[in-house]
Structures are given as C-alpha cells and as structure tokens.
N, C-alpha and C positions, 0 to 999 in steps of 0.2 A: 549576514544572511540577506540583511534587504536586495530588495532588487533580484533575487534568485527568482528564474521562472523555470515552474518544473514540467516536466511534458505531457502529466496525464495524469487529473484526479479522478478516483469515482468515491461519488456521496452519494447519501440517502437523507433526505429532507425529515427533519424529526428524528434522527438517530442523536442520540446523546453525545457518543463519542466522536460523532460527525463534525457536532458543534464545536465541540473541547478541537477536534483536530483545527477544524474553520477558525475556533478565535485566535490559537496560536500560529498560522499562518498571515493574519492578519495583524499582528500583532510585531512577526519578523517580517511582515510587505513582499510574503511570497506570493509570487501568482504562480496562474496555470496557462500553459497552447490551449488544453482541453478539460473542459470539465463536462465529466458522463453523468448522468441521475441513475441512479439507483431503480428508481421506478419509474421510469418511464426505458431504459435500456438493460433488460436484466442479461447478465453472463453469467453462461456455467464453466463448467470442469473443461471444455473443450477450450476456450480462451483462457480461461486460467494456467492452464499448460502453456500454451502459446505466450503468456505474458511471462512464466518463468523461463521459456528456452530464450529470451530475448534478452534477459539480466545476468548479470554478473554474481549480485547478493540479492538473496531476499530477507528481510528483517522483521520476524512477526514479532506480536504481541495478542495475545487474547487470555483476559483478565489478568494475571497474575505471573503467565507464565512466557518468556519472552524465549523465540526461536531465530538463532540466524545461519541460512543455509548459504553455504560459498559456491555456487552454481559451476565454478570450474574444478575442485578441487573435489569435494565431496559431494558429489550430486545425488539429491535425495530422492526416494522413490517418488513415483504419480501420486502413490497415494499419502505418502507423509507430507506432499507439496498439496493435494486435494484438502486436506486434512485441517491445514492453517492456513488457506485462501480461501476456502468456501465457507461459509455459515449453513444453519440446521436447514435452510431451503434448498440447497445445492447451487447456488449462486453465491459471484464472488461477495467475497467479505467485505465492508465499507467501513472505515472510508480506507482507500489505497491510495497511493502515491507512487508512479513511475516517474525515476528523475535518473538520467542517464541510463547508466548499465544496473539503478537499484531498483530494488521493490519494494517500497513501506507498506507492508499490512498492518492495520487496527492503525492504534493510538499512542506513541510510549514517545513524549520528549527526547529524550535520550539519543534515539535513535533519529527523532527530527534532527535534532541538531549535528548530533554523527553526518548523518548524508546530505544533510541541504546545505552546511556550511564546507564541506568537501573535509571531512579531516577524518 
C-alpha cells in the first residue's frame, strides 16, 4: 500500500476517528491530491449525491455497523446513501476517502486495506 495516493480526503480536526483514520494512513505512507477540512469546507446532501453518482462502491462504517453499496448493481436510494454519508448536522460524514471509483465512509481497516491496496 505505500506509496498509494488517494484523490480526495475530507477530515475534521479533533474528530477521534479522524485521527485513528490519519494514523493508519500514515502508517501505510498513503497520501492525498486533496485534503478538505471539515471546518473550514462543510458539504451537505447536495455533494454527497454527487460524490456517490461518481463511484463505483461506497464502503460505510458507523460504529458497529458496516454498509457496502455496489453503485452499478444495486443502487441504493438518496436517502439510504444520505443516511451513511451524512452525520446528525446534515454534512458529510468525516473522515472519507475517495480513491478511484470508491468511497470510504468513517473508519473500518478492513475496508482501508480492501480499496487502497486494490484487492
């Protein structure tokens, strides 16, 4: 996975799982093209859509419960894709990761290494 640079993170400075996602990027010597702040660029439901018609998979996680939608196959409603991209502000969820045709929402190893190492 070193050396993988992914096309587009958004974080949030002081988010916990921001950190957890930031060490283990740093850890496999992933960079980014772009890195969004959280607070200083907030996106809602309007971008969120727009970043899921642009993927192939999106891969959540939030807490305990992991979701992965195949964007050509079974494409899931506006509002089940609103649903685990947004958080309780109505802005997207941090930290994400766009890396080719995926979308990593929240946090879940698992699924880091699934998409960033291509397999």
């Amino acid at each position: 996975m070193a050396g993988v640079v992914v096309d587009w993170r958004y974080t949030r400075q002081g988010c916990t799982t921001c950190e957890r996602a930031q060490d283990f990027l740093d850890a496999h010597k992933v960079d980014a093209r772009e890195v969004v702040d959280a607070r200083k660029r907030t996106l809602g439901s309007n971008e969120a859509l727009s970043l899921a018609a642009s993927v192939d998979n999106i891969y959540a996680r939030k807490g305990a419960k992991k979701v992965h939608f195949d964007m050509r196959k079974d494409k899931p409603s506006e509002q089940e894709l609103l649903a685990v991209m947004l958080g309780p502000t109505g802005n997207l969820r941090a930290p994400m990761i766009k890396h080719g045709k995926n979308l990593l929402v929240g946090f879940d190893p698992d699924n880091y290494v699934k998409v960033l190492s291509g397999k």
